[in-house]
N, C-alpha and C positions, 0 to 999 in steps of 0.2 A: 504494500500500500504506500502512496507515494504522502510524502509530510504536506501536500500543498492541499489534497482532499481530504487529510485528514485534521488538516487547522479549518478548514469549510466545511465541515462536518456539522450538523445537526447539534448531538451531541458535546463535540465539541464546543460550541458558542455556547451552548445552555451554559455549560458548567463552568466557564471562561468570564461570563457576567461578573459583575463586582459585587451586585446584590446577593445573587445565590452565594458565592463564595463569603460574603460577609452572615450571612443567613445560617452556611454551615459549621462555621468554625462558632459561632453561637450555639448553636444544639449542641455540638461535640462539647464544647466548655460548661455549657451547662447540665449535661447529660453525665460529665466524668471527671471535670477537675475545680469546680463550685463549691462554697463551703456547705451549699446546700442541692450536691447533685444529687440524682436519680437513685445513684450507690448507695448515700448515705441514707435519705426517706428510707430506702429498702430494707435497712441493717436498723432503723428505728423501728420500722413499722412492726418485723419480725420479735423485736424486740419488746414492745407493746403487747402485741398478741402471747408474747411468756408471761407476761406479766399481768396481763387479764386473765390466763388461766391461773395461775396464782393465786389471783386473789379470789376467783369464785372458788377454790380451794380452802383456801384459808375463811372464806365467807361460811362455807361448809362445816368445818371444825368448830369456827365460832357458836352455830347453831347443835352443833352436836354437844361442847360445851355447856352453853346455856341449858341447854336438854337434864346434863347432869348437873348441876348447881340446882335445879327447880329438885330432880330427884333426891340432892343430897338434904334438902332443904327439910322434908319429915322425917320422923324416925325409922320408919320402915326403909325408906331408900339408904339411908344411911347406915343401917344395921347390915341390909344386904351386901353394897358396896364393902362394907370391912369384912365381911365374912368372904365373897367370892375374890378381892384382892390381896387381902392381907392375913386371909385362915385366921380371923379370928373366932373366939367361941365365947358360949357366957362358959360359968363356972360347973361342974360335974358334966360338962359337955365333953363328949371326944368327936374327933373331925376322922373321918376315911377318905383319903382322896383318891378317886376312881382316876385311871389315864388309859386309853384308848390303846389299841394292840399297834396302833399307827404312828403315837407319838412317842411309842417306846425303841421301835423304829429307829426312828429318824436320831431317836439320841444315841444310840448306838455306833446310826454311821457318822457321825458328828465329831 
């Protein structure tokens, strides 16, 4: 191809314009070397979305929480709680604790 049809090119003149080439070096600049490019929104946005699961996580546990504060709140809840966490008993009481054929298992290979 001879350099004379291909500076009269179509093509050629499009992208030879001062506009378009001032047009594209602005997309490029603002697409990847901006303190607020494309890359970075990207790397926030993804970053937000962790932290929105987060917190409806955390929003979760809070109401599971609350959950037990109300149970700890009467006697009953409270008795149970220290008996199923911390084996406690009243007095001439004895405790058996039963363990599954599955979790005797698992301590073995442990």
């Amino acid at each position: 191809m001879n350099i004379k049809k291909l500076l009269q090119g179509k093509w050629f003149r499009f992208f030879s314009n001062i506009y378009v080439l001032v047009l594209t070096v602005f997309v490029v600049w603002m697409l990847f070397f901006d303190a607020n490019s494309w890359l970075t929104h990207r790397e926030l946005n993804k970053e937000i979305k962790k932290l929105e699961k987060q917190k409806s996580h955390l929003q979760q546990e809070i109401e599971k929480d609350k959950k037990m504060i109300k149970m700890l709140k009467n006697e009953e809840g409270l008795e149970k709680f220290g008996r199923e966490e911390y084996y406690l008993k009243k007095k001439n009481e004895e405790i058996y604790l039963i363990e599954d054929e599955d979790s005797l298992k698992n301590k073995r290979n442990e």
